[in-house]
N, C-alpha and C positions, 0 to 999 in steps of 0.2 A: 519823762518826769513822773506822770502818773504812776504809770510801774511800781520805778523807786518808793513812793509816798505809798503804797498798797504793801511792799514786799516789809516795808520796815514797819506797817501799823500790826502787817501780821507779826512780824518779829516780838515788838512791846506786845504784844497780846498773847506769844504765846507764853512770853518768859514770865507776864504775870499771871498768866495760870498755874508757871508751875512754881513760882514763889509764895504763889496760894496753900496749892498740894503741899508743900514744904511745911509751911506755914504750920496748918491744919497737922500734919502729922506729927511736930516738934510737942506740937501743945497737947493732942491729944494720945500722946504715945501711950500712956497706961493706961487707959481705957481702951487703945487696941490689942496692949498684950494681954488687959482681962478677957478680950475675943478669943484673940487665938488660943490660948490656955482654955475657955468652954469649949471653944468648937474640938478641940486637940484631947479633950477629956472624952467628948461622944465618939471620936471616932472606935470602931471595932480592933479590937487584940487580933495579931495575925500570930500564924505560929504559933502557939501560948507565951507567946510574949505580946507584950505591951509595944504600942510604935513609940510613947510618949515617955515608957519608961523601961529602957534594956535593964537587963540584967546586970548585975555588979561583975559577976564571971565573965561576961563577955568582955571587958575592959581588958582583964588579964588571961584571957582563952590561949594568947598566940605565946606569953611566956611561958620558958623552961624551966623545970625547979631543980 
């Protein structure tokens, strides 16, 4: 019976961690896309392209005219 009473306090405890996580991400979603949008601005240009920003040509590279 212990067991059981340990295996299900872990269970409510994990699931309100992750209803936390949820939680916290639903509310602060635009303040993490302002993140990733600075972090995604510092990264370095590979190629001389942009990672954050392709080319317009690359979209239509593989059409025939």
């Amino acid at each position: 019976m212990k067991k059981f009473f340990c295996a299900l306090v872990k269970l409510v405890t994990v699931l309100a961690l992750l209803g936390a996580l949820l939680y916290a991400a639903v509310t602060y979603w635009d303040k993490i896309m302002e993140f990733v949008a600075k972090v995604r601005s510092l990264l370095p240009c590979r190629d001389g392209g942009c990672v954050c920003a392709p080319a317009e040509s690359d979209d239509y590279a593989d059409w025939e005219m």
